[in-house]
VOBA-1610 file (N, C-alpha, C; in pm, whole numbers, padded with zeros to 5 digits, always signed):
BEGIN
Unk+09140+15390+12624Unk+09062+15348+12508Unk+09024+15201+12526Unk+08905+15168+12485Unk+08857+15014+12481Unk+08768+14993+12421Unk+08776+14858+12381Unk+08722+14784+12260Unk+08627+14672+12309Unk+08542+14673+12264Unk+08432+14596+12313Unk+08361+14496+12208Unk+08385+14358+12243Unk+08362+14229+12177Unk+08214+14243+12223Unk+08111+14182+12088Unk+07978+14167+12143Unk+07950+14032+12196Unk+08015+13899+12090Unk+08031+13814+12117Unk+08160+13721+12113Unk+08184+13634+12219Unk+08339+13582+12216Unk+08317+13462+12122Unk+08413+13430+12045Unk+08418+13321+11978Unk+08408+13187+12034Unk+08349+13065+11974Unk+08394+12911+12034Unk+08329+12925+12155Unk+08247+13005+12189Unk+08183+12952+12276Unk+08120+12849+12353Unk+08010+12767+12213Unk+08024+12661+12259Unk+08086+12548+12250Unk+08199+12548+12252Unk+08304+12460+12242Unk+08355+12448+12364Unk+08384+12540+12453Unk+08434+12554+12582Unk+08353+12552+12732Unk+08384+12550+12837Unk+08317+12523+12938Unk+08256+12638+12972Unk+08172+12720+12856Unk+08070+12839+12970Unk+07966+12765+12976Unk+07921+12694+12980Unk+07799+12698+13091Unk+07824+12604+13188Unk+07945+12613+13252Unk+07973+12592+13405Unk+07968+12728+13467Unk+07973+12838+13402Unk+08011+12931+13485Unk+07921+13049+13404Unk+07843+13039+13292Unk+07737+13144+13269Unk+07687+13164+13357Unk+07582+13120+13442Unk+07523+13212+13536Unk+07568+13264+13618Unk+07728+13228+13658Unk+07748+13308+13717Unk+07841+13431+13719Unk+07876+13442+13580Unk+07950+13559+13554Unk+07871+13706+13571Unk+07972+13839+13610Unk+07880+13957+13634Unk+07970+14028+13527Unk+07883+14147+13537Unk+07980+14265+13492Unk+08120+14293+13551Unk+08191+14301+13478Unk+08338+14364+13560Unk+08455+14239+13595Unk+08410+14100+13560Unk+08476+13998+13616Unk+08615+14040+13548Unk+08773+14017+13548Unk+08850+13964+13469Unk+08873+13851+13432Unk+08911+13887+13285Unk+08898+13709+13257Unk+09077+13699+13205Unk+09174+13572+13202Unk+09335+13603+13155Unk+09288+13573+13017Unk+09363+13627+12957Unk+09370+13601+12770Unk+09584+13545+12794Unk+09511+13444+12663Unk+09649+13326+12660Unk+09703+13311+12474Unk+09785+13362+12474Unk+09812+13352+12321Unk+09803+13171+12288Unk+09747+13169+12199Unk+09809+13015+12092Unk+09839+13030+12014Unk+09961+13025+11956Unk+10018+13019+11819Unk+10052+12903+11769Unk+09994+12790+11833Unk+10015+12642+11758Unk+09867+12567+11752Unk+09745+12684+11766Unk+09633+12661+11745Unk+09611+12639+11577Unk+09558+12528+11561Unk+09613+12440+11392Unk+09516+12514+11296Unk+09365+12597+11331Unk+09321+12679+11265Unk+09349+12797+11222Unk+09409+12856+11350Unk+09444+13016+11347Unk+09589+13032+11417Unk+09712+13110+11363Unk+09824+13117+11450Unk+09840+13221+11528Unk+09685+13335+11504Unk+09681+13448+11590Unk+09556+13397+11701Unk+09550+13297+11712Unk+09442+13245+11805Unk+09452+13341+11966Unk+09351+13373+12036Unk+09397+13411+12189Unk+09240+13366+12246Unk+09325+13294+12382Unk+09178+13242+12476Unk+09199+13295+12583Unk+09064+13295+12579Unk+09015+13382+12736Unk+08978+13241+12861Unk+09029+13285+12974Unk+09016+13197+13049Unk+08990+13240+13153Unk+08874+13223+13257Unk+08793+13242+13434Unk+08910+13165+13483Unk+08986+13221+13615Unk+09058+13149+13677Unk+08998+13170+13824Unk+09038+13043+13906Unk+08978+13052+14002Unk+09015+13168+14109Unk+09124+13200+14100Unk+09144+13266+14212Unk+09014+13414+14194Unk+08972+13460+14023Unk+08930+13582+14020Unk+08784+13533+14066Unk+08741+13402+14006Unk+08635+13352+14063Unk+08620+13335+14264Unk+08697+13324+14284Unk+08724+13349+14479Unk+08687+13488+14496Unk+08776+13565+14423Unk+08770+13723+14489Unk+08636+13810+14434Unk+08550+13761+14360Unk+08368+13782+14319Unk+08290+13700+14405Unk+08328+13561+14496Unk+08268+13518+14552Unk+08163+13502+14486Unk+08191+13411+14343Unk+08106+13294+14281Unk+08147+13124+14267Unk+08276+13139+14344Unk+08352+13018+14291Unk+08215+12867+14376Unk+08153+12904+14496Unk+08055+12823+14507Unk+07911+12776+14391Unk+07903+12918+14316Unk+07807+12871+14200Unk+07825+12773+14096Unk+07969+12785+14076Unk+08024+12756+14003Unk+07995+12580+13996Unk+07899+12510+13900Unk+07908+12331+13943Unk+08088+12251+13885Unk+08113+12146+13971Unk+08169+12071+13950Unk+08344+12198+13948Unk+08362+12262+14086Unk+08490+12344+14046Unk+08592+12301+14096Unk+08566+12178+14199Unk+08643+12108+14289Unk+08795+12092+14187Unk+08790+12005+14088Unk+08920+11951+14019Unk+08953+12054+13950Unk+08917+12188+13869Unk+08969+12301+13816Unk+09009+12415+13855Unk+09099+12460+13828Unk+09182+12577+13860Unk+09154+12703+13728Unk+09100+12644+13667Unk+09040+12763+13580Unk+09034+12734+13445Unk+08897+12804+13396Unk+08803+12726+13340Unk+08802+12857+13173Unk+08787+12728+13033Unk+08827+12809+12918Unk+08697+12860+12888Unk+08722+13052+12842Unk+08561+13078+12816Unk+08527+13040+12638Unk+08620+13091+12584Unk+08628+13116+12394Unk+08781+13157+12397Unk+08754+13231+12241Unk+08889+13274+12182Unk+08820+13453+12160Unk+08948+13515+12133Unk+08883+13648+12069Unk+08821+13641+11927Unk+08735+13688+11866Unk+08705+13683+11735Unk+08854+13683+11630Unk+08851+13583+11533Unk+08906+13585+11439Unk+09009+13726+11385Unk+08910+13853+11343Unk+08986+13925+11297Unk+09024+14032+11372Unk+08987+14047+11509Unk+09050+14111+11640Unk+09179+14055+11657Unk+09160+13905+11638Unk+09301+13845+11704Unk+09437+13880+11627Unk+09368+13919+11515Unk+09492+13856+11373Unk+09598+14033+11392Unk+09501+14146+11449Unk+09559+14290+11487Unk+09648+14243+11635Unk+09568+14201+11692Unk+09647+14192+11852Unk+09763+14095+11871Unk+09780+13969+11791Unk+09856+13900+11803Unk+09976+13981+11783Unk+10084+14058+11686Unk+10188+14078+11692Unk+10175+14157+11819Unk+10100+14249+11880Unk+10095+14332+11974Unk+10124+14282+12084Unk+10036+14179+12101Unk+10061+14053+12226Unk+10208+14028+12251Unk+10247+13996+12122Unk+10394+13888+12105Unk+10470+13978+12144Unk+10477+14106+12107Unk+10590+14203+12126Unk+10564+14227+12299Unk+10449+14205+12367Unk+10476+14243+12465Unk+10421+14344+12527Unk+10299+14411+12451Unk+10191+14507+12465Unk+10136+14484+12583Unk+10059+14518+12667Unk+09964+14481+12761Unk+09833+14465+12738Unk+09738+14358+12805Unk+09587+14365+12749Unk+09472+14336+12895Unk+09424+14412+12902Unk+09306+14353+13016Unk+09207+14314+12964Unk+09134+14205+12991Unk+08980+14176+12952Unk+08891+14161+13055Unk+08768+14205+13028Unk+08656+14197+13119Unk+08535+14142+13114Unk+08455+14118+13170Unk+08319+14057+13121Unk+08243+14219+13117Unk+08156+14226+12968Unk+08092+14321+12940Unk+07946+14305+12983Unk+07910+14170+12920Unk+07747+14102+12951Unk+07762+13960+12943Unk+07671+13904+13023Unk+07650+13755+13053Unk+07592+13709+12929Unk+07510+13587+12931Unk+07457+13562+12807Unk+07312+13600+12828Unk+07309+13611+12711Unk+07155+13645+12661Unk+07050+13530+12655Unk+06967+13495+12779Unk+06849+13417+12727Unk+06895+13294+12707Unk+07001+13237+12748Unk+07095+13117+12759Unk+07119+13116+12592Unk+07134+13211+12506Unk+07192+13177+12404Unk+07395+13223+12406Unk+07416+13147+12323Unk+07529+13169+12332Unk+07611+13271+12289Unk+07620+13401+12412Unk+07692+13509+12377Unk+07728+13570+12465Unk+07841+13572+12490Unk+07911+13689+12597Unk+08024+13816+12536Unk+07955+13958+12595Unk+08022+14059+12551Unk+08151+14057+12668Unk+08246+14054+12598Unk+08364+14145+12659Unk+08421+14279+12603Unk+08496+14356+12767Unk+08530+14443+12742Unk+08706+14494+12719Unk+08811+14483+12617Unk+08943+14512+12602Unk+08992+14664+12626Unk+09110+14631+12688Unk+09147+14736+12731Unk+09297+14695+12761Unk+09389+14827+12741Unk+09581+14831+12740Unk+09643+14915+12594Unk+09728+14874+12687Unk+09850+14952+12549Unk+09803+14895+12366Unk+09777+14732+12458Unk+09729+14647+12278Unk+09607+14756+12223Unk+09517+14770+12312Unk+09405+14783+12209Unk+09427+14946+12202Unk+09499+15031+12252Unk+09533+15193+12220Unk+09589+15189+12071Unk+09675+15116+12005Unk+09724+15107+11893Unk+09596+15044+11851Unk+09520+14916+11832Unk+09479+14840+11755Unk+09350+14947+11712Unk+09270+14990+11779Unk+09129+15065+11811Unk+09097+15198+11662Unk+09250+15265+11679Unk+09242+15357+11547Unk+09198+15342+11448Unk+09316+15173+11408Unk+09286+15135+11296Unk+09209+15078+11263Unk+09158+15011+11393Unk+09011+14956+11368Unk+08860+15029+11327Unk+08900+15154+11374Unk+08797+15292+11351Unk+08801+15322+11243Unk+08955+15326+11165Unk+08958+15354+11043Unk+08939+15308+10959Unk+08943+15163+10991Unk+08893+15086+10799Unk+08670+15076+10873Unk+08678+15079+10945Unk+08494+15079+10993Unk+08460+15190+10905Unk+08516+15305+10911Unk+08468+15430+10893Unk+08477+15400+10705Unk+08608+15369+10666Unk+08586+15336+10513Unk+08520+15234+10479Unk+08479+15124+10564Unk+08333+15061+10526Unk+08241+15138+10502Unk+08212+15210+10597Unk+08073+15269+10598Unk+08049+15404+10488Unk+08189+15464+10425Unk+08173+15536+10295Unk+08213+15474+10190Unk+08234+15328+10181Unk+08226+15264+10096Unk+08079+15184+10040Unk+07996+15195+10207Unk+07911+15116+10202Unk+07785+15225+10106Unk+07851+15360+10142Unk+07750+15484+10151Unk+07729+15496+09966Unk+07929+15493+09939Unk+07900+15551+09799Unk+07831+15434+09735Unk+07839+15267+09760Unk+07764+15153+09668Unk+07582+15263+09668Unk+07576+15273+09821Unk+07393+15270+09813Unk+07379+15426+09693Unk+07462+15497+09737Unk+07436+15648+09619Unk+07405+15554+09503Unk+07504+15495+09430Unk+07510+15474+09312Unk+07356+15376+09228Unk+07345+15301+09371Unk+07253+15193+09324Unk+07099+15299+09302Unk+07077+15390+09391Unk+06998+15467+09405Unk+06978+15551+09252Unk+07092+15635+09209Unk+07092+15697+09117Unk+07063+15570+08962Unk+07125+15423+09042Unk+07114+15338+08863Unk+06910+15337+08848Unk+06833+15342+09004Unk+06731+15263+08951Unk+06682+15388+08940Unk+06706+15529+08930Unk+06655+15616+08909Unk+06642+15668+08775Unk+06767+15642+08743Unk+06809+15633+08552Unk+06697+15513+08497Unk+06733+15380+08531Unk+06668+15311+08495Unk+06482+15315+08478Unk+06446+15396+08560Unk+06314+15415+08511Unk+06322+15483+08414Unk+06409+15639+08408Unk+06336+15739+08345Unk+06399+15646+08176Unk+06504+15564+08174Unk+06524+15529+08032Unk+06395+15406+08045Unk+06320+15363+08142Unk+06232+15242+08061Unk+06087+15345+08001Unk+06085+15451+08075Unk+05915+15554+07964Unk+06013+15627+07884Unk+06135+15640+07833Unk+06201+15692+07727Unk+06174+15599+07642Unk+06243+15458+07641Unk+06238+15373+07550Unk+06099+15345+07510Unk+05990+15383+07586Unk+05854+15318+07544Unk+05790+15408+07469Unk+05848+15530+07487Unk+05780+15657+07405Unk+05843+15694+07245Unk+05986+15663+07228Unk+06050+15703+07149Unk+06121+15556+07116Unk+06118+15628+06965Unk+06276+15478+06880Unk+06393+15507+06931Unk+06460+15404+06900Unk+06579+15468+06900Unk+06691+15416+07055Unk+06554+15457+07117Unk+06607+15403+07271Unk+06593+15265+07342Unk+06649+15166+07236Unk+06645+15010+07298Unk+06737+15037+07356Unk+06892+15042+07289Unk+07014+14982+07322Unk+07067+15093+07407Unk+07001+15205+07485Unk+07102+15285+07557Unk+07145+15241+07651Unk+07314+15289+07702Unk+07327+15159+07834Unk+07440+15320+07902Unk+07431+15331+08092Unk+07474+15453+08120Unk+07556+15361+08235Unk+07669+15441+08193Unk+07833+15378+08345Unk+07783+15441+08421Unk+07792+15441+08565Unk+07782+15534+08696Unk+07892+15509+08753Unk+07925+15563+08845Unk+08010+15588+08916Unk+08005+15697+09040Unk+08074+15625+09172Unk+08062+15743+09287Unk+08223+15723+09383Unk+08241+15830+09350Unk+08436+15861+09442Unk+08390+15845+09548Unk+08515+15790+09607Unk+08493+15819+09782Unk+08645+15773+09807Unk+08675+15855+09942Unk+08856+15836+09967Unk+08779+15754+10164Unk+08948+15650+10115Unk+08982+15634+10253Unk+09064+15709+10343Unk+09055+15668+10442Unk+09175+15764+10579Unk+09306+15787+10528Unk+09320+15688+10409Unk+09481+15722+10419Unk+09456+15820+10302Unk+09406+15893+10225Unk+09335+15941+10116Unk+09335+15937+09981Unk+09333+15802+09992Unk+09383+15692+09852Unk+09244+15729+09799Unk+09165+15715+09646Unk+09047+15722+09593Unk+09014+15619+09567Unk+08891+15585+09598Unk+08839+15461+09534Unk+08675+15518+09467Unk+08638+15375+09391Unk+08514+15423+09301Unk+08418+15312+09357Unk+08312+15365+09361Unk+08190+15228+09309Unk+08114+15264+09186Unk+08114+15152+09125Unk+08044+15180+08987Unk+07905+15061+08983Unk+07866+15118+08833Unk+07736+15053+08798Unk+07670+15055+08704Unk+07583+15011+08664Unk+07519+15022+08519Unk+07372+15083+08489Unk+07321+15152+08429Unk+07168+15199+08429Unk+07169+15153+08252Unk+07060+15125+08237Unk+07020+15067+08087Unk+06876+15083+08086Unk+06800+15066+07942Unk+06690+15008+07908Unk+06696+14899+07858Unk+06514+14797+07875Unk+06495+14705+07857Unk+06585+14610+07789Unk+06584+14707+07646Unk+06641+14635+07515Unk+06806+14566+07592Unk+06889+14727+07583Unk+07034+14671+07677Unk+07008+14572+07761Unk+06951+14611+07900Unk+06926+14492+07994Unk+06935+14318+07932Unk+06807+14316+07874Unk+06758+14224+07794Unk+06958+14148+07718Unk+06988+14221+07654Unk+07125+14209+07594Unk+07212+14120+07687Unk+07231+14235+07816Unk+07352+14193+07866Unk+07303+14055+07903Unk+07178+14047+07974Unk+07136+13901+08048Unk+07185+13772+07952Unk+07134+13764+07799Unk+07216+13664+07747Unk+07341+13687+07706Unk+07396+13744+07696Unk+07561+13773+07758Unk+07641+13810+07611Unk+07564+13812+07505Unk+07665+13843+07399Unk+07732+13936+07371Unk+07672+14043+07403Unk+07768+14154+07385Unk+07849+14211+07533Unk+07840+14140+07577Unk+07894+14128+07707Unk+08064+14016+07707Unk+07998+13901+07640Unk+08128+13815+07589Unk+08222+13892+07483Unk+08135+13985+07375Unk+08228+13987+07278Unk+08325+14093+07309Unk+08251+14165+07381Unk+08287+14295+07432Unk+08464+14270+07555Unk+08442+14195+07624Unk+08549+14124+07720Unk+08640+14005+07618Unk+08602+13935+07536Unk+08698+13887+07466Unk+08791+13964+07348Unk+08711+14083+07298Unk+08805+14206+07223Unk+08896+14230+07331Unk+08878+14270+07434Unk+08983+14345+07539Unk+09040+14225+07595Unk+09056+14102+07598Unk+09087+13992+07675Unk+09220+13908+07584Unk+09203+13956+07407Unk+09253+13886+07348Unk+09384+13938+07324Unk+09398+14046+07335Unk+09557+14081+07275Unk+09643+14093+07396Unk+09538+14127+07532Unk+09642+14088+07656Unk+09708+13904+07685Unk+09586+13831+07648Unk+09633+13714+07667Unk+09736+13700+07530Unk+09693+13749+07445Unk+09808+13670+07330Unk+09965+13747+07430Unk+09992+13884+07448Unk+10084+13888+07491Unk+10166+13795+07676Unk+10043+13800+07722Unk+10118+13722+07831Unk+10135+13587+07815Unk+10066+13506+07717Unk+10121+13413+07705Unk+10263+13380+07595Unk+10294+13488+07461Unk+10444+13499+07453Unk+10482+13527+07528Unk+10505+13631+07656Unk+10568+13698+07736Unk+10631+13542+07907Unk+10486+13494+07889Unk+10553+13398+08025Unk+10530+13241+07930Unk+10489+13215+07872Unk+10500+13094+07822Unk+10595+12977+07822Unk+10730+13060+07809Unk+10852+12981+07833Unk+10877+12948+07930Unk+10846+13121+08071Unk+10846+13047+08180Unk+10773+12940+08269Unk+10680+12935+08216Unk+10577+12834+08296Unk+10601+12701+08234Unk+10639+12671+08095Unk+10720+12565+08027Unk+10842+12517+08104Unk+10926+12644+08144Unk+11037+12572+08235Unk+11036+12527+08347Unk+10936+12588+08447Unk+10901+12564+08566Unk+10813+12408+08517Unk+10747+12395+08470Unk+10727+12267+08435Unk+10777+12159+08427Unk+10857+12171+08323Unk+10974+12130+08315Unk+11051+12051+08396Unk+11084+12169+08508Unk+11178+12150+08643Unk+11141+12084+08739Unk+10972+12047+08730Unk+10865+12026+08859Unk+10879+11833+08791Unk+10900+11834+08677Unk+10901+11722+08635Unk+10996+11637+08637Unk+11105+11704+08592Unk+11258+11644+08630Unk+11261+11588+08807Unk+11241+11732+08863Unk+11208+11671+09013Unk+11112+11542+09024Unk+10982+11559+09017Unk+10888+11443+09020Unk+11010+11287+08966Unk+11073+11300+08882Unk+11141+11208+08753Unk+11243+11106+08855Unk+11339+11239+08940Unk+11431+11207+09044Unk+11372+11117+09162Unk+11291+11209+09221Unk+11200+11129+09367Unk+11139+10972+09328Unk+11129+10953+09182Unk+11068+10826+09159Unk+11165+10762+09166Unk+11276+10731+09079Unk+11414+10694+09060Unk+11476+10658+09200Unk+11485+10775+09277Unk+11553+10745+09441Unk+11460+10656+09455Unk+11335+10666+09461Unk+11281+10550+09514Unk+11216+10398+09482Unk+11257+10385+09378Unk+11298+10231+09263Unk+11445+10252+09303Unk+11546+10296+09337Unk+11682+10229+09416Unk+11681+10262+09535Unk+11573+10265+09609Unk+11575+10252+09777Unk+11489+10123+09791Unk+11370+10064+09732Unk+11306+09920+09688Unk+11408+09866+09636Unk+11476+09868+09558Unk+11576+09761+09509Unk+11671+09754+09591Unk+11780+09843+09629Unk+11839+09810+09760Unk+11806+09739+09866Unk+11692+09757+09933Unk+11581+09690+10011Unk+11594+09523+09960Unk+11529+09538+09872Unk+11490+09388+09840Unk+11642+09326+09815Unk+11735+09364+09745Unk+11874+09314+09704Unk+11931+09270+09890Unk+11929+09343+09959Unk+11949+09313+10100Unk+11862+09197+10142Unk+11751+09203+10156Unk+11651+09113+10206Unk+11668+08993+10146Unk+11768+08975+10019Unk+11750+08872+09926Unk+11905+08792+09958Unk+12021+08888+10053Unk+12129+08850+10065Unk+12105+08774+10226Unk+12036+08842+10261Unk+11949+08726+10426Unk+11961+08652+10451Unk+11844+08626+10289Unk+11785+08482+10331Unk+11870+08369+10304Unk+11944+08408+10185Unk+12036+08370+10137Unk+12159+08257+10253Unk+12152+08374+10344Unk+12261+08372+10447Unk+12222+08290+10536Unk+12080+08279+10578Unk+11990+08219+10686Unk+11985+08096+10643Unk+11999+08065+10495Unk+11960+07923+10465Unk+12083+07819+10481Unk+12204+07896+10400Unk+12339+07877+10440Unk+12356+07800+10565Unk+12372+07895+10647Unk+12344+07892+10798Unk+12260+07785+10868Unk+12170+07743+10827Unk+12056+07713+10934Unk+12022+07541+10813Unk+12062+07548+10698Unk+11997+07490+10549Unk+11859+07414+10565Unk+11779+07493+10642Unk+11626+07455+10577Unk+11578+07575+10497Unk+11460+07535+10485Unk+11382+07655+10358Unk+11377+07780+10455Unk+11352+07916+10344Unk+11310+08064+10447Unk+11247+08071+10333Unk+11143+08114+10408Unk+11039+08203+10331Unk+11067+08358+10315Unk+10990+08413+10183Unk+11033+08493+10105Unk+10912+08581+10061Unk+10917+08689+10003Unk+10817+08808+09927Unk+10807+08775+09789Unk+10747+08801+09735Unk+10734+08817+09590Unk+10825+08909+09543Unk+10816+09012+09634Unk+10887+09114+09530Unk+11053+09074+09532Unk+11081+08983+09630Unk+11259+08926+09671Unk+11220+08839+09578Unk+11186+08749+09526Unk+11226+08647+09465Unk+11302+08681+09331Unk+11282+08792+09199Unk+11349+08797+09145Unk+11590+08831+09153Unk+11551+08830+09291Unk+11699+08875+09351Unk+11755+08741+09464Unk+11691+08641+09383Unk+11736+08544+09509Unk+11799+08409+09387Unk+11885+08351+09426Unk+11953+08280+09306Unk+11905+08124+09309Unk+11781+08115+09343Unk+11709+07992+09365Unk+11590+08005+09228Unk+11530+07849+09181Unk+11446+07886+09062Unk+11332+07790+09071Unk+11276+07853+09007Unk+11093+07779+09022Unk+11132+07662+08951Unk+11020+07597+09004Unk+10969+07412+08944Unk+11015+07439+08760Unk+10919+07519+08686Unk+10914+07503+08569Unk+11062+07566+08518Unk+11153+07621+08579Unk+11281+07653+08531Unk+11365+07543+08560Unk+11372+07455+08674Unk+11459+07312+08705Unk+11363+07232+08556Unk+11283+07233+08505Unk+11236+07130+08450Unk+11285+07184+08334Unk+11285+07327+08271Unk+11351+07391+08161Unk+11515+07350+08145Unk+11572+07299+08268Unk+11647+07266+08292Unk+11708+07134+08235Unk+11623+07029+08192Unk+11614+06910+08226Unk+11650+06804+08350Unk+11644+06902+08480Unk+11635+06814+08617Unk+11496+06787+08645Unk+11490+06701+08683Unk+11377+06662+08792Unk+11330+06747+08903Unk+11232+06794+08958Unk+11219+06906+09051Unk+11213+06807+09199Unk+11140+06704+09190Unk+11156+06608+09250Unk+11287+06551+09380Unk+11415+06573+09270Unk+11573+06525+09300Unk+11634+06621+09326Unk+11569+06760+09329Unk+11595+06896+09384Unk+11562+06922+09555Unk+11683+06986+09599Unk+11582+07015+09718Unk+11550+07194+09729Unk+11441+07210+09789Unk+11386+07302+09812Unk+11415+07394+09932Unk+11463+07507+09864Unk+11529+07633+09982Unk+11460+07722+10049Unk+11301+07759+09982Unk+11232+07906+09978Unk+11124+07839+09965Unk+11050+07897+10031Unk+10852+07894+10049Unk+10807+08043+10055Unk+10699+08042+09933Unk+10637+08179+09970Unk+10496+08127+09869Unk+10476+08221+09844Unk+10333+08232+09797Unk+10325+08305+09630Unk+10193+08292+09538Unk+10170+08346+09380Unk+10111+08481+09442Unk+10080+08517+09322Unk+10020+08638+09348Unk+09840+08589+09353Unk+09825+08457+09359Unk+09734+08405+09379Unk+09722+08319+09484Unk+09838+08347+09569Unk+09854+08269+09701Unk+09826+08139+09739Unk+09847+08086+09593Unk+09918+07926+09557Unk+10068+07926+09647Unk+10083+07781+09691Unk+10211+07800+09743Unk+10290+07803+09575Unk+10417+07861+09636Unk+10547+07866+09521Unk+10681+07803+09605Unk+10721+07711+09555Unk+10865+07678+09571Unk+10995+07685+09514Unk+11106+07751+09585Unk+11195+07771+09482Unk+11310+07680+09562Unk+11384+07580+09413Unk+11476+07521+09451Unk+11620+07530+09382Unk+11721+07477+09464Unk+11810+07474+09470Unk+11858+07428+09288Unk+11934+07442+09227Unk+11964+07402+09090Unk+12094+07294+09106Unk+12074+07170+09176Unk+12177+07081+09194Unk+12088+06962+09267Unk+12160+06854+09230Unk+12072+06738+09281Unk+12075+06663+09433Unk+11982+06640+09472Unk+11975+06637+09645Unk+11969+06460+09659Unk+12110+06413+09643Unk+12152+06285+09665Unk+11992+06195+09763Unk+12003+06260+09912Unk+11926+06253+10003Unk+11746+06253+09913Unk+11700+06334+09854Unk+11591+06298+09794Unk+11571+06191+09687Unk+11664+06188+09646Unk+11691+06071+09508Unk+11669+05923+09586Unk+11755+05873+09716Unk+11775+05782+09772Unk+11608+05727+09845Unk+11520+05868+09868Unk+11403+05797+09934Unk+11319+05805+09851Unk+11327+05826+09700Unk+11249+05849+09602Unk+11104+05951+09623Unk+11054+05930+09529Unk+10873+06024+09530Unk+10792+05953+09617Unk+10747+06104+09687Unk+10616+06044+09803Unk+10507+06021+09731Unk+10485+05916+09785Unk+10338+05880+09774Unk+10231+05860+09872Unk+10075+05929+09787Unk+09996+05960+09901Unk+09963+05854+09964Unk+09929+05820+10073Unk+09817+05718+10163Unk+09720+05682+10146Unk+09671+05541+10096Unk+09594+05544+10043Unk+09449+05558+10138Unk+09305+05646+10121Unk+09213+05685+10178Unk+09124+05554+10228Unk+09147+05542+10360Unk+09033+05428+10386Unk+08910+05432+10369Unk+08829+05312+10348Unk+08717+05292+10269Unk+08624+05341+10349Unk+08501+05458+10281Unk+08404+05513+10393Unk+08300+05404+10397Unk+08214+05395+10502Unk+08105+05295+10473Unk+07980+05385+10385Unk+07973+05478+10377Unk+07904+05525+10277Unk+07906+05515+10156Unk+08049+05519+10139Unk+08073+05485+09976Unk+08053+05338+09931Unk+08046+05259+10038Unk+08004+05101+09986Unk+07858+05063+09915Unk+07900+05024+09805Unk+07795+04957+09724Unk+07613+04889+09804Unk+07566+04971+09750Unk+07401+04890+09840Unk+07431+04742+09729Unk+07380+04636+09826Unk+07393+04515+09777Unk+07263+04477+09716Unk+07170+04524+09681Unk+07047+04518+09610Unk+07073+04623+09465
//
């Protein structure tokens, strides 16, 4: 049994047209599972390897084959792959072949499947085709029979009263393979109906009668639960914030015992974060002055920056003998530009 791809997927994504012209009928091509392909986890690629390219005696057509050992054609289609993948995995067998080259240099190559994979896959593939196509059969019956109704009610309604609002259900059975029933349905009406449903009122009122006593019950029925799950999603959310306002505060409480240590250690200034400064036991200018010290007769431990990236200094809360003794700097005074001198007229 075999299954025949018309066109391979990703085509042009991959290197065929190094090797379109010269593929024939009958080539093999290896198929390679990916299951860490980030689109699809039933992904499978087909790949020309050189050696099969040697034994067709095209590997000279082939441009640029010198550095490759074998060259990616596509993937199998999407919903081929998604049947064959467990088949693959378990260990099935699969041959692939080249069916047809491309067409007219557009991008399409038929392959041909064949093995144990596609003996299982092929049935079922026959079988939901086949309930397409009497699914597809009973839609066209039905649509057929609505516009057939639908005339004979539009010269009913035009001849006689009475016949605005007639409106007719259809319906057509049809079973699948496994011989489950299914329906297609539909509507036949005159004008008047038609006309109706299009602005939708009796169409709304009609679905909110039947809509309302199911929703009133499922919402007593789950209300609480979706309240608790709520609930629970929130408490969580509540926690993860919390851990992480005491993983920042830990952080900074550390970072703040440092500098602390570094200054100790080393006693010039360390610079600091904004967000450390409330955890550091040093205090701004306007708190030594809240103080009644001098900021001046203070010495200074920490340099950092405002949130306006003004410098900020934070000092020590005790008096710095050493600054007191050389008193307040004063600036230098700016020597005189000759520009700024007075015109003497």
């Amino acid at each position: 049994m075999a299954e025949l791809i018309e066109s391979v997927a990703g085509l042009q994504f991959y290197q065929l047209p190094l090797v379109a012209e010269s593929l024939q009928q009958g080539i093999r091509l290896r198929w390679q599972r990916d299951p860490d392909n980030w689109s699809d986890r039933n992904a499978t690629s087909l790949w020309l390897d050189r050696a099969e390219a040697v034994a067709w005696e095209i590997l000279e057509l082939i441009p640029a084959n010198e550095p490759c050992e074998t060259w990616q054609i596509g993937h199998i289609p999407r919903g081929l792959a998604a049947d064959l993948a467990p088949l693959l995995d378990e260990g099935h067998g699969m041959d692939v072949f080249v069916h047809g080259g491309t067409k007219d240099g557009a991008w399409s190559l038929a392959v041909r499947l064949e093995g144990a994979a596609i003996d299982v896959v092929a049935p079922v593939r026959a079988a939901r085709a086949a309930d397409a196509q009497a699914e597809a059969a009973a839609v066209r019956a039905v649509e057929k029979l609505r516009n057939e109704i639908n005339e004979g009610l539009d010269r009913v309604s035009r001849r006689f009263l009475g016949w605005d609002g007639v409106l007719v259900e259809l319906e057509k059975s049809w079973t699948d393979h496994r011989g489950r029933p299914h329906r297609a349905t539909d509507t036949a009406w005159t004008p008047r109906a038609r006309q109706d449903w299009w602005t939708g009122e009796q169409v709304r009122r009609a679905d909110e009668a039947m809509r309302a006593p199911r929703r009133a019950a499922a919402t007593a029925a789950f209300q609480p639960i979706i309240d608790a799950e709520i609930a629970r999603k929130e408490e969580a959310r509540e926690r993860r914030r919390q851990r992480a306002a005491e993983r920042r505060e830990a952080g900074r409480r550390a970072e703040a015992a440092r500098l602390v240590a570094r200054f100790n250690e080393t006693g010039r200034p360390v610079a600091f974060s904004r967000g450390v400064e409330p955890y550091l036991p040093w205090l701004r200018r306007n708190d030594i002055e809240a103080r009644g010290m001098n900021p001046e007769h203070c010495r200074i431990v920490a340099e950092g920056t405002t949130a306006y990236n003004t410098p900020l200094y934070l000092y020590l809360p005790e008096v710095d003998q050493e600054r007191v003794a050389a008193g307040p700097k004063r600036k230098a005074p700016r020597a005189a530009d000759p520009d700024d001198m007075p015109i003497p007229w």
